[in-house]
C-alpha positions in Angstrom: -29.1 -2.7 10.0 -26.0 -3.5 12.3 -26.0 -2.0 15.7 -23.0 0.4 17.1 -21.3 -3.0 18.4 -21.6 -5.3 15.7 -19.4 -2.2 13.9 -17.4 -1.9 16.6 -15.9 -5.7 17.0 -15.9 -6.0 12.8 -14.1 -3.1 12.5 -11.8 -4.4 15.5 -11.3 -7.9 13.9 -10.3 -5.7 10.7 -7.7 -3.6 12.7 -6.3 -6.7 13.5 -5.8 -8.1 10.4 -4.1 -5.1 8.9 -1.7 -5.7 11.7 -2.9 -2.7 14.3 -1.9 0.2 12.5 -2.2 3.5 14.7 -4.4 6.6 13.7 -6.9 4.7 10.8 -9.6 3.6 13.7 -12.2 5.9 11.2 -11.0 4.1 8.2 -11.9 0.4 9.9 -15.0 1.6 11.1 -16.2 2.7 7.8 -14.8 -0.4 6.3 -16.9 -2.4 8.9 -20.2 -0.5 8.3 -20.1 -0.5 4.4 -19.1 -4.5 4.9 -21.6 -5.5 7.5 -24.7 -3.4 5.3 -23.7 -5.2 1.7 -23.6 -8.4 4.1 -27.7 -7.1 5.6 -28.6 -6.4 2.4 -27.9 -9.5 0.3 -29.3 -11.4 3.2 -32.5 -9.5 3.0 -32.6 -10.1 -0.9 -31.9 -14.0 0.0 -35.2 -13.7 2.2 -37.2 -12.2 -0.5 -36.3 -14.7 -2.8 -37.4 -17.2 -0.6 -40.8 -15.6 -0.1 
């Protein structure tokens, strides 16, 4: 699971990209958080398949 501030600088580096846009700070976050636990997961599946 990613912590508060793994969220918090992904969803900052994402901000960025889009160029800084005012008022969609929820919409990053929740970008960041649904990015960052596909990202967890398909590492997790990697380590099972290496079992």
């Amino acid at each position: 699971m990613s912590t508060e501030q793994q969220i918090r600088e992904y969803a900052h580096l994402l901000w960025e990209k889009a160029g800084k846009p005012e008022g969609r700070d929820k919409e990053f976050w929740e970008a960041a958080e649904i990015e960052l636990s596909t990202q967890n997961k398909e590492a997790q599946t990697q380590d099972i398949k290496l079992e």
